[in-house]
C-alpha positions as CSV (number, residue, x, y, z in Angstrom):
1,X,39.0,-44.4,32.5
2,X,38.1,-41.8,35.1
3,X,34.8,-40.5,36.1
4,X,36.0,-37.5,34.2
5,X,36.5,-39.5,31.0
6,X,32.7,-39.0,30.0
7,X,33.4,-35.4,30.1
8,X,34.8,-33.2,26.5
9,X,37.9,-31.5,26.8
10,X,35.7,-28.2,26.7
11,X,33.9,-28.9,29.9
12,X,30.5,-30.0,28.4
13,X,29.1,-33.3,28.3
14,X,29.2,-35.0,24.9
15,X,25.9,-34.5,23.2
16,X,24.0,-37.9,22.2
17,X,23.6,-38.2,18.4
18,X,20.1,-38.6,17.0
19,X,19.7,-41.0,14.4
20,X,20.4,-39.2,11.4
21,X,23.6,-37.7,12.0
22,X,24.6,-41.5,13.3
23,X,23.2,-42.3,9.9
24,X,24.4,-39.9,7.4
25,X,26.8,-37.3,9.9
26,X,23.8,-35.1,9.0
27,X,22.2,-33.1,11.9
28,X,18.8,-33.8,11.7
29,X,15.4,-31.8,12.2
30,X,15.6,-29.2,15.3
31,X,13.0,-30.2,17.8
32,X,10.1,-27.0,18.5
33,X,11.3,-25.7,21.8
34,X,8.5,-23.4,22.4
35,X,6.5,-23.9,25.6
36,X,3.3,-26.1,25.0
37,X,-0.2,-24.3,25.4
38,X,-1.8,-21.0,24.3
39,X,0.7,-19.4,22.2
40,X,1.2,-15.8,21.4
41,X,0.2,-14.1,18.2
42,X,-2.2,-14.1,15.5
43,X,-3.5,-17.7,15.7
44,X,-4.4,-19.2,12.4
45,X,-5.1,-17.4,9.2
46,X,-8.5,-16.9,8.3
47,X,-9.7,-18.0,4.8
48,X,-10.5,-15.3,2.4
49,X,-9.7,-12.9,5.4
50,X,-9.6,-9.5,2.9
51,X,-13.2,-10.6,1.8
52,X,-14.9,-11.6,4.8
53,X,-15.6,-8.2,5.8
54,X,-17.0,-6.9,2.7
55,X,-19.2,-10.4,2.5
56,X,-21.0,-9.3,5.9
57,X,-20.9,-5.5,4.7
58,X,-22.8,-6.5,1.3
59,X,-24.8,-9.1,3.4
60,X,-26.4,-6.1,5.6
61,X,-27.1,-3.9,2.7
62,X,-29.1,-6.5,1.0
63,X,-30.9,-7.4,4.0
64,X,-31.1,-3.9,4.8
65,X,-33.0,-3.0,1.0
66,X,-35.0,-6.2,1.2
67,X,-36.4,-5.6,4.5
68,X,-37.4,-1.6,3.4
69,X,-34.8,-0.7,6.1
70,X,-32.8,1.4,4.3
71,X,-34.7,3.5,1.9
72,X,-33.6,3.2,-1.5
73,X,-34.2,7.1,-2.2
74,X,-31.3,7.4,0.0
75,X,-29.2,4.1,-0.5
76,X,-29.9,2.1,-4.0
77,X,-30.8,-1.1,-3.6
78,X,-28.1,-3.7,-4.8
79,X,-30.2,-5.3,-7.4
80,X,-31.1,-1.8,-8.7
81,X,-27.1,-1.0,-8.2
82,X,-26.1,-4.3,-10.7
83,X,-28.9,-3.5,-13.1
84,X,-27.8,0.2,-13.4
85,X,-24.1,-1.0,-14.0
86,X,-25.4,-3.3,-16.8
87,X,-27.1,-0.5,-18.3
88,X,-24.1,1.5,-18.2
89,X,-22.1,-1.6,-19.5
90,X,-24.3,-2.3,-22.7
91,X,-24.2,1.7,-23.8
92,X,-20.2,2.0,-23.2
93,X,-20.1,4.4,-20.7
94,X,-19.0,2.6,-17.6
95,X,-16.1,1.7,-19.5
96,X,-14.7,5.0,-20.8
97,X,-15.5,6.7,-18.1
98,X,-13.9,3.9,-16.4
99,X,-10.3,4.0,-18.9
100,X,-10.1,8.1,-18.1
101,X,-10.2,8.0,-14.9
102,X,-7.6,4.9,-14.4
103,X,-5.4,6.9,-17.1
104,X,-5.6,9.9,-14.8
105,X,-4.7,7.6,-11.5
106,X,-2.1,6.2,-13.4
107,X,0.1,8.8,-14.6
108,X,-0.5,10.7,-11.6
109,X,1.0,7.8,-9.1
110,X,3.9,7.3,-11.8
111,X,4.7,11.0,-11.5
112,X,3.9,11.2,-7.6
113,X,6.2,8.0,-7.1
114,X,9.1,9.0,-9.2
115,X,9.0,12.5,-7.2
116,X,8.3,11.1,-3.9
117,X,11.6,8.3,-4.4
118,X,13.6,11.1,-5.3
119,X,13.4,13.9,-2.6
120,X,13.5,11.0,-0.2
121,X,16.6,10.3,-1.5
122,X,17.9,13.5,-1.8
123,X,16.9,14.1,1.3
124,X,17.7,10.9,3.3
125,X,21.2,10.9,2.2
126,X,22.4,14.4,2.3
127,X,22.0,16.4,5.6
128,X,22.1,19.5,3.4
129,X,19.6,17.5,1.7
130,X,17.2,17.3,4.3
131,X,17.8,20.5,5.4
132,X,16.6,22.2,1.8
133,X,13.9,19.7,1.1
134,X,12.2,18.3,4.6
135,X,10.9,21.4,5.8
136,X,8.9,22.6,2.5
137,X,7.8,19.3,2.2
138,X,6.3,19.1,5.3
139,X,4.4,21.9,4.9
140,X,3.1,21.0,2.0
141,X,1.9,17.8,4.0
142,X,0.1,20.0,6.2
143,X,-1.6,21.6,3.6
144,X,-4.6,19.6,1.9
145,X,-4.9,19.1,-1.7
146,X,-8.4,20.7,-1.9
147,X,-7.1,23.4,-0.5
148,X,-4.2,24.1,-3.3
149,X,-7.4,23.2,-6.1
150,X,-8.1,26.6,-6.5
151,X,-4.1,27.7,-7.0
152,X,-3.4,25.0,-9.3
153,X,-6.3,25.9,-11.7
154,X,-5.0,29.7,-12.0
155,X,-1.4,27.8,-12.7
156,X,-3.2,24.8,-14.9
157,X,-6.3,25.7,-16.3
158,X,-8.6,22.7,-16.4
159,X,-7.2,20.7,-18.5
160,X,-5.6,17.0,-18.1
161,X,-2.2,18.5,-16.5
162,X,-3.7,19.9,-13.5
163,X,-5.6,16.7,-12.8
164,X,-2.4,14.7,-12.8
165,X,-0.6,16.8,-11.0
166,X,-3.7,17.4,-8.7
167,X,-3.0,13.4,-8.3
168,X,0.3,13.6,-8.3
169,X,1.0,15.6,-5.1
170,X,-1.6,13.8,-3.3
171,X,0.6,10.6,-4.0
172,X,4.2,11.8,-3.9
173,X,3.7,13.0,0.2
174,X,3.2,9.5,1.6
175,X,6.2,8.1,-0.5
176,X,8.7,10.7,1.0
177,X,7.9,9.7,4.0
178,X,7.7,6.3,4.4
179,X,10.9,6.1,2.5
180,X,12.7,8.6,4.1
181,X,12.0,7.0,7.1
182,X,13.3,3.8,6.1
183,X,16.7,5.5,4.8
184,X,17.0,7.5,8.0
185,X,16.1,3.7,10.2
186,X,18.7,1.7,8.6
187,X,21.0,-0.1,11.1
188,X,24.2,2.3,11.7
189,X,25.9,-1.3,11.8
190,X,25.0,-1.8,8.3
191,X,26.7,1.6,7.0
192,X,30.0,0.7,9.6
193,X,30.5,-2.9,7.7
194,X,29.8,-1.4,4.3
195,X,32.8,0.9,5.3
196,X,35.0,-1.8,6.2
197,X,34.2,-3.5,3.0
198,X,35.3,-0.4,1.3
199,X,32.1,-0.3,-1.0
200,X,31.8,3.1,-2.9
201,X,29.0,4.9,-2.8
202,X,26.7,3.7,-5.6
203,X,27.5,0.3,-4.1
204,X,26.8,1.7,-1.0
205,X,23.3,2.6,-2.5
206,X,22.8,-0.1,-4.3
207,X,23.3,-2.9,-1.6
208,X,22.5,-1.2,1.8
209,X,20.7,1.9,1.2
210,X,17.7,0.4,-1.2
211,X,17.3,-2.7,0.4
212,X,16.9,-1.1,3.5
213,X,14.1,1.3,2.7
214,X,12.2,-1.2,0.6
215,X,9.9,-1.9,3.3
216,X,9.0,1.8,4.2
217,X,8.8,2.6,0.1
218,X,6.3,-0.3,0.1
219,X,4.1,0.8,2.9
220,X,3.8,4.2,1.3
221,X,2.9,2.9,-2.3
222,X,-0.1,1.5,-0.5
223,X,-1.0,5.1,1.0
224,X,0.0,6.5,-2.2
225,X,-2.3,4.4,-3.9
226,X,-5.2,5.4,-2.1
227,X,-4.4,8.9,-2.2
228,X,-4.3,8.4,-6.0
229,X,-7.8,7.4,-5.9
230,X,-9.2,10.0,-3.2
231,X,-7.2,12.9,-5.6
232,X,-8.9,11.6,-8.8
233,X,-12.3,12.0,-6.9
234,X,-12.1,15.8,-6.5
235,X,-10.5,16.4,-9.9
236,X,-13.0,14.6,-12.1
237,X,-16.0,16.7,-9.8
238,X,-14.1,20.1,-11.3
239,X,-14.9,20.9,-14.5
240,X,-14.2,17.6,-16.1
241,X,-15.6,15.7,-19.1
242,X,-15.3,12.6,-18.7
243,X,-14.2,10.4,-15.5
244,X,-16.2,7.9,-13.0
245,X,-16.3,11.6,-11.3
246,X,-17.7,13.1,-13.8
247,X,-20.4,10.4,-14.4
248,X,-21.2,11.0,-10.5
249,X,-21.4,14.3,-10.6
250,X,-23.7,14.2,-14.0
251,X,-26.0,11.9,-11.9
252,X,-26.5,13.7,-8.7
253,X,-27.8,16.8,-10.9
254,X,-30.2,14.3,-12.3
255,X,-31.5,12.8,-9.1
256,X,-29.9,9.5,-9.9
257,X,-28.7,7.8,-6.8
258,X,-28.1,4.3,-8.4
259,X,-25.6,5.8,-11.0
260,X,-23.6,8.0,-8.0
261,X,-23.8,4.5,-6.2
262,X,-22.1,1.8,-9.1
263,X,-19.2,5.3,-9.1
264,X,-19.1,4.7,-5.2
265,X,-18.4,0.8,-5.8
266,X,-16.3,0.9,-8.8
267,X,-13.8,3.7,-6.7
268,X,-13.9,0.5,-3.8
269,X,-13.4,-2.1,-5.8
270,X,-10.6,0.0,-7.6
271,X,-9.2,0.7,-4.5
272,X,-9.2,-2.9,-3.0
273,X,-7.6,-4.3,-5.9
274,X,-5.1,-2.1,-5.8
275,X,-4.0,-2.5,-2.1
276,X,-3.6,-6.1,-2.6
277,X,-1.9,-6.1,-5.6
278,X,0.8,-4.4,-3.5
279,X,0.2,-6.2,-0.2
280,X,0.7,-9.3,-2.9
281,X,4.2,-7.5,-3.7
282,X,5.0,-6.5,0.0
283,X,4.9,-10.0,0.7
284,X,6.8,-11.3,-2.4
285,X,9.7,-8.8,-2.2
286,X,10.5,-8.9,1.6
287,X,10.0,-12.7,2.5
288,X,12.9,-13.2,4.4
289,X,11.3,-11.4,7.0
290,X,9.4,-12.8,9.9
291,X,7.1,-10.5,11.3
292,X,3.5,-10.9,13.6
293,X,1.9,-12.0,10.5
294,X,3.7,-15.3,9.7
């Protein structure tokens, strides 16, 4: 045998074989090729990491009321906050106060969502589309909720309708965009080999165009979300009769800042569990991808 004998017929030296694949023909385990040392990213996950910060936020406002540092004329104290909430517990008016006001949020994001997925599509797909829809829509962006109150009660009256749709706009802006953006940042490559397939369009739709704005439909829902919540705050302060708002705005005529403050907390804790219910679905629904966080 020559010296070239060692040498494949492709120019490359033969590759040893690790023990499984002499084993079982089975390639085994690739070894980590990343450079040893500091690597970069976010470093390990911290435990409890949505919590944490509202641990030390708590932390300094009890401090803060047990030390006479913050004056509990101006900020309840959080013992007074938790006996206050039990008081409104035992009488039942935490929690209808409580079921209005998530009835409100609810059919409002429902309504904004549906609206908000549609003109996106509409939009995203059809350059006359976009043409009709983008421009009104962006103006309406421009223009703040509180601002269109006063319209919407002359169209409305004061009733539950105008509260949800009140709601609903303030929901139905992030949606279009996030998802219109995701339609209008799907690969060109994607739409090319869906056309060498030959898929029609509703498969075209249905394979390419939805999976590839699901992450930018997701981010919005978590705008949309919150802008459920900071909507139902300025609906149930106008004329309502029942709501977390209303029970806020009912205790700031009285002088009552502990009753305003269990509102503030149940509209954060509201708001908190719904983020991560849909950061909990973000992850969940688009897994295969590897982003900064993993």
């Amino acid at each position: 045998m020559t010296a070239l004998g060692t040498v494949s017929r492709a120019g490359t030296a033969p590759r040893s074989r690790t023990s499984s694949e002499r084993a079982g023909g089975l390639p085994g385990p690739r070894p980590d090729v990343r450079p040893a040392g500091r690597r970069l990213g976010l470093g390990r996950p911290v435990p409890a990491a949505g919590l944490l910060g509202i641990v030390v936020l708590v932390g300094v406002w009890v401090v803060g009321s047990a030390t006479g540092l913050i004056d509990q004329r101006v900020l309840s104290a959080p013992w007074t906050v938790v006996t206050t909430a039990g008081d409104l517990i035992a009488k039942g008016d935490l929690q209808e106060n409580l079921g209005v006001s998530l009835t409100r949020a609810a059919l409002g994001l429902a309504w904004g969502v549906g609206a908000g997925v549609v003109l996106a599509l509409a939009s995203g797909l059809s350059r006359v589309g976009d043409a009709l829809l983008d421009g009104p829509i962006q103006v309406k962006r421009a223009i703040p909720n509180l601002a269109l109150l006063p319209l919407l009660i002359l169209w409305f009256g004061i009733g539950e309708p105008m509260k949800v749709i009140t709601i609903a706009l303030g929901v139905f802006i992030p949606i279009y965009v996030h998802t219109h953006n995701g339609l209008r940042s799907i690969d060109s490559r994607y739409v090319e080999l869906a056309e060498t397939v030959r898929l029609t369009r509703p498969q075209f739709v249905r394979r390419v165009v939805l999976p590839g704005a699901l992450p930018g439909f997701l981010l919005g829902l978590r705008f949309a979300v919150t802008g459920s919540l900071l909507s139902l705050v300025v609906v149930e302060q106008v004329n309502a009769t029942a709501g977390i708002g209303y029970m806020m705005e009912l205790a700031r005529t009285y002088g009552q800042t502990e009753v305003i403050v269990v509102g503030l907390v149940v509209y954060g804790v509201l708001g908190f569990a719904a983020d991560a219910a849909v950061r909990l679905l973000q992850r969940r629904v688009l897994a295969w991808r590897r982003t900064l966080e993993d």
